[in-house]
N, C-alpha and C positions, 0 to 999 in steps of 0.2 A: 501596568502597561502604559508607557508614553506616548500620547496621541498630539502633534503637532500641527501646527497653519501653516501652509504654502502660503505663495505671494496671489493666489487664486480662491484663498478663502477657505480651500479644502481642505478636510481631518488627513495627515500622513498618519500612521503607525510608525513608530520608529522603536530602536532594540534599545533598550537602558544597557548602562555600560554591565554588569553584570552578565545579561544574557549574550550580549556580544564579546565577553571573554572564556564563556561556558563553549560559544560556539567557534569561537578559534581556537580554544586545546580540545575539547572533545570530538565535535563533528565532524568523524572521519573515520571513514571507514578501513581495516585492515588492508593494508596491500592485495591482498592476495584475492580480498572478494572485489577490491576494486577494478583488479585487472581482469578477474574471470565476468563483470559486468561489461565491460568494454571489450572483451573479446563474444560476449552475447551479444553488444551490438554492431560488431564488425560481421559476426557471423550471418546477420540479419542482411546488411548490407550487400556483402556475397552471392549473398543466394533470393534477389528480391520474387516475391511472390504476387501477384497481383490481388485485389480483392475478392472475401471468400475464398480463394483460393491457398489462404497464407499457413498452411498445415504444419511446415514443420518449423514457421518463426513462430505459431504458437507453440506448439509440442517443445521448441527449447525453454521457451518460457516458463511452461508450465513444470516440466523438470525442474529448471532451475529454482524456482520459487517453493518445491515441494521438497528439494533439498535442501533449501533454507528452512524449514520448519513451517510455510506456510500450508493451512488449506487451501485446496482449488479445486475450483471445479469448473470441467472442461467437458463437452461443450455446454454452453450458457444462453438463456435466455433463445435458444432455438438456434442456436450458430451455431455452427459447425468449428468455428475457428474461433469463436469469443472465450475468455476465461472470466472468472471471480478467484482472487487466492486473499487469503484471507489471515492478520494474525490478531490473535485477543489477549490483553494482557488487563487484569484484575477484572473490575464491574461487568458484566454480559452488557448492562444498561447505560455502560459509558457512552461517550459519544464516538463516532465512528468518521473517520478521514479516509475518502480515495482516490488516488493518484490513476489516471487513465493513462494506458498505452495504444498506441498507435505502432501499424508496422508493415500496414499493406503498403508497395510498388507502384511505378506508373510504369504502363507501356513503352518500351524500349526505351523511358530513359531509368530506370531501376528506382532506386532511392531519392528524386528530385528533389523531394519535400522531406530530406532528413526522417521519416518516422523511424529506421532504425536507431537513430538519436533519441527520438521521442520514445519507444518501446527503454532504453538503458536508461534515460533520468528515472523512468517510473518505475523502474526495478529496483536503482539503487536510491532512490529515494523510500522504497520501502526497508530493504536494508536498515538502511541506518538509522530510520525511525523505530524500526523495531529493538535495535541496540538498544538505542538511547530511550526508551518507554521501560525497558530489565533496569538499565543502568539506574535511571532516577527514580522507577517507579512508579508510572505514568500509568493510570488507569487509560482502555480505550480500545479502539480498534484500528488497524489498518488495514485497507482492502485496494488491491490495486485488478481494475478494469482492465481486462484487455478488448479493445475494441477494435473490432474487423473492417475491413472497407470503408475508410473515411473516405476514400477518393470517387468512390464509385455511390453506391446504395447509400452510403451512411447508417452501419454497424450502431451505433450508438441509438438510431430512429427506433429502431425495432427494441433494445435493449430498455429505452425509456420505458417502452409501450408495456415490456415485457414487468416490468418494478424492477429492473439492477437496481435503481436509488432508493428503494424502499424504505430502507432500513440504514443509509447513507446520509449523514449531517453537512458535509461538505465537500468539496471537490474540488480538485485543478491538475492541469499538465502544461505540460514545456514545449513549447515549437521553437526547432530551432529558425534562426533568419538569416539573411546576409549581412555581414558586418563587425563588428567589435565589440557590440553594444546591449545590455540586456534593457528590456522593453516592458512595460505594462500593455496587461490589453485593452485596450480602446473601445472594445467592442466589434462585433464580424456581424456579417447580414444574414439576414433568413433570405430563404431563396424559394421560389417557384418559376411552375414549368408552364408554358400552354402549347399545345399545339393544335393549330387551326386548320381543318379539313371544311373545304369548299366543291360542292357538287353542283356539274351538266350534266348537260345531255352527252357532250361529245359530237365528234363528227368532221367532217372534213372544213380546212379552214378556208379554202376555197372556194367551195361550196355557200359558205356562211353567206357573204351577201345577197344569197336572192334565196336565204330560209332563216327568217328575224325568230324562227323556235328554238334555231340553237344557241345554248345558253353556257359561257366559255367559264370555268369557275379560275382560272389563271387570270382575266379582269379582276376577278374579286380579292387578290391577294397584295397588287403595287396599291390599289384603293386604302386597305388598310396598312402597309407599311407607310404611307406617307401620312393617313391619321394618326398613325404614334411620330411620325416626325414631327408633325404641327403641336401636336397635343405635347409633346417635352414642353413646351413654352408656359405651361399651366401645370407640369409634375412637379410636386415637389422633388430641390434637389438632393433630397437624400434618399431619392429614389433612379435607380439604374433601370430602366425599359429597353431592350436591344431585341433586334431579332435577326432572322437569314429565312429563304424559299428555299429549300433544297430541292422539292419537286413543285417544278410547272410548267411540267408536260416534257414528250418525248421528240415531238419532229413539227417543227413552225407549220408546217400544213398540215396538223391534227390535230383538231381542239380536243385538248384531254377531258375527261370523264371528272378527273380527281386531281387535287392541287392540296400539297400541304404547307405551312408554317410552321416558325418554331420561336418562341420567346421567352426570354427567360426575363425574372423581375426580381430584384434583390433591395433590401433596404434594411437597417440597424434599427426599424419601429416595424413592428407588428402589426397594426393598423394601415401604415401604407401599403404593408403587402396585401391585404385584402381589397381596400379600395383600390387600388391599382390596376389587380385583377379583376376587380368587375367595374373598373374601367376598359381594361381590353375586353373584356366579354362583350361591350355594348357595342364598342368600333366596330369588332369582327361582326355583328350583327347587322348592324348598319352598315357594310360592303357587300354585305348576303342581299338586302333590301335593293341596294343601288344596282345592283348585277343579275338579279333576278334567280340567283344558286342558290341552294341548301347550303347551312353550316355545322358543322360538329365543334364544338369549343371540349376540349378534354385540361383541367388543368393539373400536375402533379407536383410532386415534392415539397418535403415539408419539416426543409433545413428551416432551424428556426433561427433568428437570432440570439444573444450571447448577452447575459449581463451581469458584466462585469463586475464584480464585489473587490474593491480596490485595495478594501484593508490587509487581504487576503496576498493580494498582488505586490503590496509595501513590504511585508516582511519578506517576501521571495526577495523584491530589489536591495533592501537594504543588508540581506545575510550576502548575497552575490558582491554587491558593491564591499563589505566584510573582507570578502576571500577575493578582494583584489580585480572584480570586472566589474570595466565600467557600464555603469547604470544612467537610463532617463526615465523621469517619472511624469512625464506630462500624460496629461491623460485626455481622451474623446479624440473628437475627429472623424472623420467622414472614411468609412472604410466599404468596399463592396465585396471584400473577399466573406466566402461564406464556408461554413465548417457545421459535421453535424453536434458537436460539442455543446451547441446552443441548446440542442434537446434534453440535453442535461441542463446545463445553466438553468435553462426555466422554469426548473422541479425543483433544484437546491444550489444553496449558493455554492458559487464556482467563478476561476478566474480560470482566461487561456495567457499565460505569459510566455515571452521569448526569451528566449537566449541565443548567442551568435556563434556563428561555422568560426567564425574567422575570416571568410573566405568573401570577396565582394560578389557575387553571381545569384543572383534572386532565383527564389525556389518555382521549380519545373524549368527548369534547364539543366544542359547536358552541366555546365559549370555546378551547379549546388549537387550534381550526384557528386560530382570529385570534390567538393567541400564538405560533406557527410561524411566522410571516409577520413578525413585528413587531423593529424594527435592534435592539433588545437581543438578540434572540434570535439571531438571525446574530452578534450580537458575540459572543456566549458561545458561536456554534460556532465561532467561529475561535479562541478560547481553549482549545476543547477540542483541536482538528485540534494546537495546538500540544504541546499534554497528551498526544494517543496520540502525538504523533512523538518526542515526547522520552521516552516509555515505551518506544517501540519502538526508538532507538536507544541509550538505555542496554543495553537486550537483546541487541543487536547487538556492541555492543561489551564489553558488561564480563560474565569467561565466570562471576565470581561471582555475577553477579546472575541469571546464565542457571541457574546450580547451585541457589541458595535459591527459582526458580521450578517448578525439576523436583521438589525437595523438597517443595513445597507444593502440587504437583500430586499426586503420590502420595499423600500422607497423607490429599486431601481423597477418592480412589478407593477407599482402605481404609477413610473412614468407613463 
């Protein structure tokens, strides 16, 4: 294994020429499975399903995979719409690689976020790993996830909870982006939710000045929106604090009864999402105090953050960079988008890397549904499918590269 310095200190992985000529004549998969892959992820595309709801983008899958020669089993981990398929070739006790699909929709805009993209790399990334495992020999397992409602619930939260990674040594998937360009992952945020219910009496708001009992709880809601405005000035900035009142109240001459909020908190540390959170717990408390209302603090979700195991992430760039896309390898940076992927990440090591539509229209827009769909973009996921198999079977095979991933997994758990 060649391990290299950037101009930033850091260990790259890189392919010694040998393996980089094994994977320009071999890694490639037969025509014919290539296009029946690319036409499973048109077919995805077609017919978007929204989350939990995605029946029959898994039921192709799971076909699909079972006519390859893989186990599966479907449904998974209490989903209805989740799979495990699964191939084993020599040792029971080898180590085990698995690629996650993604394939749920968004509301009326179908595919935004490419996951019919994301469901094809992890398909045909198992393909060809499993080729090439017969071909050389390769004790091990491959098991590809199918994960339900990333956009909604987060499929992956419940499947942690449930052990998918039990029995799972590593992991990654491909998202695509807009652009040219294939990407490391930096890292994504954990995410939570609060929503703040403030209670009066009610009553007429006319009435109110000559009966100082009635007690308005819509006072108690700009009181705490402007303590998270003030209080940014002391959050750390790698923490996102936002909110909105969707309810405060129904007609300016009637003091409501009930007022709610909504805030979401995101951050790439663990720790700030917590103190954060019971930093807003004490605001919302102290506008309860100042206004004289009851408060309900409810807080949910429990996206986690993501971290990144880079060595993991180097061989995907440098096999893509290989077969001709171009690659960036910087790494870190301040991200707030959040993914339940992280749920995994924090159980075993895992990268979430990119690859590009082609197309310039940032994902959740109508633009990146028509750059999912479009043959550059199927080209660049077979590019990638080829990038996770050759990550995953370097892993498979080589037990020093399995050692400098468990090393880099730990050190990211003690940050």
């Amino acid at each position: 294994m060649a391990v290299d310095v950037d101009v930033n200190g850091q260990s790259v992985v890189t392919l010694g020429e040998e393996e980089g000529k094994k994977i320009l004549e071999e890694y490639h998969l037969p025509v014919d499975k290539k296009e029946a892959v690319k036409a499973l992820a048109r077919w995805i595309w077609e017919n978007p399903e929204l989350g939990l709801e995605e029946r029959q983008a898994c039921q192709r899958q799971v076909d699909f995979l079972r006519g390859e020669g893989f186990s599966v089993t479907s449904p998974y981990c209490g989903l209805e719409t989740a799979y495990r398929a699964e191939f084993s070739n020599g040792d029971a006790a080898s180590p085990a690689f698995a690629f996650c699909a993604e394939y749920d929709a968004l509301p009326k805009l179908g595919h935004a976020c490419g996951h019919n993209l994301i469901a094809g790399s992890a398909v045909g990334a198992a393909l060809l790993a499993k080729q090439q495992m017969l071909r050389e020999r390769i004790s091990g397992r491959i098991v590809v996830l199918g994960c339900p409602a990333e956009e909604t619930r987060g499929g992956k939260i419940q499947m942690a909870d449930e052990g998918a990674l039990s029995d799972i040594d590593a992991l990654m998937m491909a998202h695509p982006v807009g652009g040219d360009v294939a990407r490391h992952d930096n890292g994504y945020a954990g995410l939570r939710t609060a929503k703040i219910y403030y209670y009066g009496s009610g009553g007429s708001g006319v009435a109110r000045c000559g009966n100082p009992n009635f007690v308005n709880p819509l006072d108690a809601q700009p009181l705490l929106y402007q303590a998270v405005a003030f209080r940014r000035h002391y959050t750390p900035g790698d923490v996102a604090l936002i909110g909105c009142i969707p309810d405060g109240g129904e007609r300016a001459n009637i003091i409501p009864v009930e007022t709610h909020s909504i805030y979401t908190i995101r951050s790439q540390n663990r720790k700030n999402l917590a103190t954060t959170a019971e930093m807003l717990r004490t605001m919302a408390d102290g506008a309860a105090l100042l206004t004289g209302t009851k408060v309900k603090f409810e807080l949910s979700g429990r996206y986690e953050p993501t971290l990144p195991v880079h060595s993991l992430g180097d061989v995907f760039l440098e096999t893509a960079k290989l077969l001709g896309m171009a690659t960036r390898h910087e790494r870190g940076g301040l991200n707030f988008a959040a993914t339940d992927f992280g749920n995994f990440a924090q159980l075993r090591p895992g990268v979430h890397v990119h690859f590009p539509t082609g197309g310039k229209a940032s994902p959740h827009t109508e633009g990146f549904t028509e750059s999912a769909n479009a043959d550059v973009a199927y080209e660049n996921m077979s590019i990638a499918s080829v990038a996770m198999a050759s990550t995953a079977l370097k892993y498979l095979r080589d037990s020093s590269f399995r050692s400098l991933v468990a090393e880099q997994f730990k050190a990211a758990k003690e940050e």
